[in-house]
N, CA and C atoms as an extended XYZ file, in Angstrom:
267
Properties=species:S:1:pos:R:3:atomname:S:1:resname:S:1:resid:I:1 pbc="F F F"
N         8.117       10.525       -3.481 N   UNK     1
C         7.356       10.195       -4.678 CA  UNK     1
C         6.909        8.743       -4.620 C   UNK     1
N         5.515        8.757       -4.777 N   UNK     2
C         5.311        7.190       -4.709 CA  UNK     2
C         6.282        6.263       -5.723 C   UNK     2
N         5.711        5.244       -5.529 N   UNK     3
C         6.723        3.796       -6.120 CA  UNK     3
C         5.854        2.772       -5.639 C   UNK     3
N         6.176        1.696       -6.874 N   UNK     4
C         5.839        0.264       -6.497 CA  UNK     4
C         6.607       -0.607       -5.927 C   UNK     4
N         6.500       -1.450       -4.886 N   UNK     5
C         7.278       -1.948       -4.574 CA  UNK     5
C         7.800       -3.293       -4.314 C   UNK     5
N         8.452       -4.073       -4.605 N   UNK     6
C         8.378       -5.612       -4.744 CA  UNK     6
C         8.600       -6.087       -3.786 C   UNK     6
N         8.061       -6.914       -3.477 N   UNK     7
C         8.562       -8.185       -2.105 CA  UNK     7
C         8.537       -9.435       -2.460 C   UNK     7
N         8.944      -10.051       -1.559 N   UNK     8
C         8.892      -11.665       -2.248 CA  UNK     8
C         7.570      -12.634       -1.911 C   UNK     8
N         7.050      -11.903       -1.376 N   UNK     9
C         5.516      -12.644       -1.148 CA  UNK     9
C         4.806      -11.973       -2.085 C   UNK     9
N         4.727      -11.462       -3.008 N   UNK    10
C         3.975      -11.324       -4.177 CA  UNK    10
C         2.931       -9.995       -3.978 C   UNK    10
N         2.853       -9.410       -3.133 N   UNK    11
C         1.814       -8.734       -2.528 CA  UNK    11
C         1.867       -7.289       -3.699 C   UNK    11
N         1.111       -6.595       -4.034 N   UNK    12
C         0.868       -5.550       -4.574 CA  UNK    12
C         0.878       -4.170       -3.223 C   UNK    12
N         1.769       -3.537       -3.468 N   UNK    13
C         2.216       -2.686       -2.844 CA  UNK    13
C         2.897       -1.188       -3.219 C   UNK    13
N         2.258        0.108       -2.900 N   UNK    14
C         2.767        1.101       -3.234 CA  UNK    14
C         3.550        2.229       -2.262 C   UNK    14
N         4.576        2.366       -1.841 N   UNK    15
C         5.111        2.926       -1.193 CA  UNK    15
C         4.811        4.672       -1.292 C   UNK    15
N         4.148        5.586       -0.732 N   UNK    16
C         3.749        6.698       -0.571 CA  UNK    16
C         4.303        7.397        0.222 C   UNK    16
N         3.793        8.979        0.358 N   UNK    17
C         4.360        9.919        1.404 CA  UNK    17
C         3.102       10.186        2.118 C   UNK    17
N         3.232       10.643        3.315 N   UNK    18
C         1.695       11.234        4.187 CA  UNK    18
C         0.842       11.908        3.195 C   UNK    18
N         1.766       12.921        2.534 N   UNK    19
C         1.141       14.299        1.883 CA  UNK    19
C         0.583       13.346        0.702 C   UNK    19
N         0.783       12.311        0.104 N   UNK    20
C         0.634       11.760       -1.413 CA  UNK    20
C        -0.848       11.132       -0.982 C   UNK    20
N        -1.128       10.817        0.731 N   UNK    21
C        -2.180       10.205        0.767 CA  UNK    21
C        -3.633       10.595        0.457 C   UNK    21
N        -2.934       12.024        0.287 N   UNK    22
C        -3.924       13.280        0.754 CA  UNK    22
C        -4.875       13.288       -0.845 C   UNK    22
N        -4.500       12.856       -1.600 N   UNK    23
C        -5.023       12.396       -3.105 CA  UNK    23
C        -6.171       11.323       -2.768 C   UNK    23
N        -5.984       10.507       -1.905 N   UNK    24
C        -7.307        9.034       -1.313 CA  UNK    24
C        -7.943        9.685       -0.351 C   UNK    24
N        -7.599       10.715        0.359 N   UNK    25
C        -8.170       11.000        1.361 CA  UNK    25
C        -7.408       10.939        2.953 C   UNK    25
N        -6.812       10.853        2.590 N   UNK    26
C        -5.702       10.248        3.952 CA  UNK    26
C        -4.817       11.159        4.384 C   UNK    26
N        -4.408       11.475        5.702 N   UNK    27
C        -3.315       12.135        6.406 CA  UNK    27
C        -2.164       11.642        6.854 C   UNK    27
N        -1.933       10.368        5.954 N   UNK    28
C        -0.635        9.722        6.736 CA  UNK    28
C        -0.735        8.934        7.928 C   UNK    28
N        -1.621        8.514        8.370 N   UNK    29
C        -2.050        7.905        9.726 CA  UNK    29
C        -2.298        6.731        9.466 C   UNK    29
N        -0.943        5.361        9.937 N   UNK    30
C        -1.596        4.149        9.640 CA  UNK    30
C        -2.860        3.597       10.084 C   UNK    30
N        -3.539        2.627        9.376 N   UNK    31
C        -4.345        2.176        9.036 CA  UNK    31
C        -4.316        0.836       10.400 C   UNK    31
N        -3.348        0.151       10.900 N   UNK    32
C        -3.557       -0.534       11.873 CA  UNK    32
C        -3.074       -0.020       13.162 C   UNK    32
N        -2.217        1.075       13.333 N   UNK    33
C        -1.723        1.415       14.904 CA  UNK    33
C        -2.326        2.577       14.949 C   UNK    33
N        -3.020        3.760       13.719 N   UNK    34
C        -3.295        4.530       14.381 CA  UNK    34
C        -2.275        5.860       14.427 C   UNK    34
N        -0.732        5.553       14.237 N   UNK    35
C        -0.056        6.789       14.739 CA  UNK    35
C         0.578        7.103       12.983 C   UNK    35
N         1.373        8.299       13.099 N   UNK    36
C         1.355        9.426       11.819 CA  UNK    36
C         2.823        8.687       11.016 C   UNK    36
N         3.242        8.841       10.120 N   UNK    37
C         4.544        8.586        9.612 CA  UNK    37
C         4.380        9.330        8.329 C   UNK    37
N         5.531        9.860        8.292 N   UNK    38
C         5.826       10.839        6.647 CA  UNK    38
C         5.899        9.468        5.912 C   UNK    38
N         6.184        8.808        5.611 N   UNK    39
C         6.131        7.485        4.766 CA  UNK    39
C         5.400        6.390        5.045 C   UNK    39
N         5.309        5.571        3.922 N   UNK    40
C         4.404        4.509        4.516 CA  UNK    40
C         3.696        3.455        3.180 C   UNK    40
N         2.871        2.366        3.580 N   UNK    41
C         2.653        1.727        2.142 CA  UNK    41
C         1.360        1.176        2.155 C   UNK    41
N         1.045        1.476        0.650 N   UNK    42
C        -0.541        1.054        0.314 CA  UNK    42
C        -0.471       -0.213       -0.307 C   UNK    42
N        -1.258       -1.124        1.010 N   UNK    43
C        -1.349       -2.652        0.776 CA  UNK    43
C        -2.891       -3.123        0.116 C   UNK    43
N        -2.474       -3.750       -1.476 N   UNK    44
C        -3.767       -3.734       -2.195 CA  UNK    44
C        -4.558       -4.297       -1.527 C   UNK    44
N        -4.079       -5.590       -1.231 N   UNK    45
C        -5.157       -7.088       -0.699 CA  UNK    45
C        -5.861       -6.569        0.288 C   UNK    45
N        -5.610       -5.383        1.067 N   UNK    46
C        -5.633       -4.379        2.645 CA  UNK    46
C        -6.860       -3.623        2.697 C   UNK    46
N        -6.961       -2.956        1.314 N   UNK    47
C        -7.363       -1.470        0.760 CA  UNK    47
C        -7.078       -0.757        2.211 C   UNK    47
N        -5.598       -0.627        2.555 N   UNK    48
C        -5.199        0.239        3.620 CA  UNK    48
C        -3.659        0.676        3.690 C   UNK    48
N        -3.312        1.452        4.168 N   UNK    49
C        -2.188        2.535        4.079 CA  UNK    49
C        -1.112        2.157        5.586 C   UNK    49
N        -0.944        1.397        5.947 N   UNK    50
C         0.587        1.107        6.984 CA  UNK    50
C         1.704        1.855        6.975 C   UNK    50
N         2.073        2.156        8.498 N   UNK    51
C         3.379        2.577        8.661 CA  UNK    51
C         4.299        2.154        8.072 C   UNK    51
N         5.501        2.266        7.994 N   UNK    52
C         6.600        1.538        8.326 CA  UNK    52
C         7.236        0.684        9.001 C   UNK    52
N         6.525        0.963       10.272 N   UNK    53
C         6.981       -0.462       10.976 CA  UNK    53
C         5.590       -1.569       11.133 C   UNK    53
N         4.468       -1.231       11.211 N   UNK    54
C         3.392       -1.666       10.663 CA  UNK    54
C         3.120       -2.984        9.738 C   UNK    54
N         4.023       -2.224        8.354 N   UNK    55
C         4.244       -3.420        7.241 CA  UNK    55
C         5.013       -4.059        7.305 C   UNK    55
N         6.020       -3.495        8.182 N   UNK    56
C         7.364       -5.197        7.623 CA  UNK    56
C         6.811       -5.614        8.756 C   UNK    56
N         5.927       -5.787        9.846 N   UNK    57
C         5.372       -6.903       10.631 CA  UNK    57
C         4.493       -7.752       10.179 C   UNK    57
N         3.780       -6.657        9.012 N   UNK    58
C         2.365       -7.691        8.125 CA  UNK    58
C         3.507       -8.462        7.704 C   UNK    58
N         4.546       -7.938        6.621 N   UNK    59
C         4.978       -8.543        5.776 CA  UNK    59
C         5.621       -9.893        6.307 C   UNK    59
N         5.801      -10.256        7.170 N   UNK    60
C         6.318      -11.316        8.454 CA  UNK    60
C         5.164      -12.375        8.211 C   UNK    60
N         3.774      -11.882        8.929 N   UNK    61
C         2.930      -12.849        9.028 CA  UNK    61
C         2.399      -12.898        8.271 C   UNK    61
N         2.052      -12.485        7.012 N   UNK    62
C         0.866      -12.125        5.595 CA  UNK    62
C         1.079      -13.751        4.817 C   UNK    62
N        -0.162      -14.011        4.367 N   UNK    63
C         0.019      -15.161        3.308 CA  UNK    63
C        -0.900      -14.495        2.278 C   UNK    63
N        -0.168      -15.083        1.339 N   UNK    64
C        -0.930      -14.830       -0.021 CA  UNK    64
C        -1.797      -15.668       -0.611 C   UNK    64
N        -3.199      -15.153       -0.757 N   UNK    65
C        -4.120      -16.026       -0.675 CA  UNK    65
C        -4.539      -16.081       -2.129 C   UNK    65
N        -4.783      -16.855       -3.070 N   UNK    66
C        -4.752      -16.537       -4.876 CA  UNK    66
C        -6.116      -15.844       -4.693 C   UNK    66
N        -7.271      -16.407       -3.935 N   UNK    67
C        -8.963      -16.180       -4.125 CA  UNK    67
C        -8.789      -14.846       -4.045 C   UNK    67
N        -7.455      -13.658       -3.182 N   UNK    68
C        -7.979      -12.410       -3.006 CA  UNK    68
C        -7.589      -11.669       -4.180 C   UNK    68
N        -6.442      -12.470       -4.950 N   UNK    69
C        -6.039      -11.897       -6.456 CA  UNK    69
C        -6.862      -10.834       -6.927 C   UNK    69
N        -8.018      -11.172       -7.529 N   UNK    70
C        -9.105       -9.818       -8.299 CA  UNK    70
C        -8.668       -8.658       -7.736 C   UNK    70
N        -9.803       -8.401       -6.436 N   UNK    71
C        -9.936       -7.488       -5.701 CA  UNK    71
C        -8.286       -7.118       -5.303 C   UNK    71
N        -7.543       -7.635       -4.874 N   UNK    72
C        -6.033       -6.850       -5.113 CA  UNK    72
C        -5.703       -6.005       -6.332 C   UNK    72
N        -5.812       -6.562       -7.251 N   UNK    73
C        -5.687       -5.809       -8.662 CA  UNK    73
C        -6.518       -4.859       -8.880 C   UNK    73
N        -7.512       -5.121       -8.725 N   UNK    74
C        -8.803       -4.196       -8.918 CA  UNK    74
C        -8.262       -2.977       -7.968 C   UNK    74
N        -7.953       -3.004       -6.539 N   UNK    75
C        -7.766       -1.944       -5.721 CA  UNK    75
C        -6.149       -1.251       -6.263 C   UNK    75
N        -5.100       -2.101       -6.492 N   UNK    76
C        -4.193       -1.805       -7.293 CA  UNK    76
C        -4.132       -0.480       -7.875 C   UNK    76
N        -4.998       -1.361       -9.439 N   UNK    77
C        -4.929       -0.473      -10.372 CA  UNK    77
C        -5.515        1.083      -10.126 C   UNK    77
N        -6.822        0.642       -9.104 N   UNK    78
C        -7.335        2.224       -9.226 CA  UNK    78
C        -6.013        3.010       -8.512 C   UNK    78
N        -5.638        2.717       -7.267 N   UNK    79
C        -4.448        3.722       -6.761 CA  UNK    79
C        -3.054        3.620       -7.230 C   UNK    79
N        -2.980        3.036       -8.427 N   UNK    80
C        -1.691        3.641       -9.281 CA  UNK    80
C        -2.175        4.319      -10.213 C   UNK    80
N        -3.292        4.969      -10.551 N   UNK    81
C        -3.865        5.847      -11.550 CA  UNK    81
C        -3.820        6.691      -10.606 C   UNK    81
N        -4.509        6.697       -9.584 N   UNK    82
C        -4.707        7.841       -8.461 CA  UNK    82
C        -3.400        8.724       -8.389 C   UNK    82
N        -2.108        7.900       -8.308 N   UNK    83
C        -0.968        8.471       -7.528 CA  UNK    83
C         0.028        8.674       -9.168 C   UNK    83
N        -0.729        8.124      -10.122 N   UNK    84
C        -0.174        9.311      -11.298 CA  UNK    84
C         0.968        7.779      -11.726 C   UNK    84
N         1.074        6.436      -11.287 N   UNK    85
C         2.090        5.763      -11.075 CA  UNK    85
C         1.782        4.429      -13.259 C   UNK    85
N         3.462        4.682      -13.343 N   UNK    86
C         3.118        3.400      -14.825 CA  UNK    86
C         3.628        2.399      -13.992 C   UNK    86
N         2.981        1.558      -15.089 N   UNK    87
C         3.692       -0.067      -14.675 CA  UNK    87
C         5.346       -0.471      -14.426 C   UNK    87
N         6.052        0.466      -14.851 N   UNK    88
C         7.641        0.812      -14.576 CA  UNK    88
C         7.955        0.953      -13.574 C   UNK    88
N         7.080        1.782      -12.690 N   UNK    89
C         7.463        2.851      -11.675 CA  UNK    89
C         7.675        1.801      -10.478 C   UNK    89
């Protein structure tokens, strides 16, 4: 079941299943390597869907840039409506 998920770099992030992608259009297939994972996470600032091992490598080198703020939120919000997700979750 999706979820939001916190990190300490501030990043807007939703943790998904392959099958949950299938709501955006997606088969579970990250977005930077290419290969399949039943799990995986939708990075706003990205507008893209990462493995598992994928993201905790972004999450390593990623800086948070304030100028991309909007458009993070903006992409955000639409795919926590998409995936059915409240501000709790």
């Amino acid at each position: 079941m999706a979820k939001i998920v916190e990190n300490k770099k501030g990043f807007m992030v939703i943790e998904c299943t392959a099958v949950e992608t299938m709501k955006f259009g997606g088969i579970g297939i990250c977005d930077y390597c290419n290969e399949a994972d039943t799990t995986g996470y939708y990075i706003a600032v990205l507008n893209c869907w990462y493995c598992r091992k994928c993201y905790t490598e972004w999450m390593e080198r990623a800086i948070f840039y304030e100028e991309d703020a909007p458009f993070e939120k903006r992409n955000f919000e639409y795919y926590k409506e998409l995936l059915g997700l409240k501000d709790n979750e």
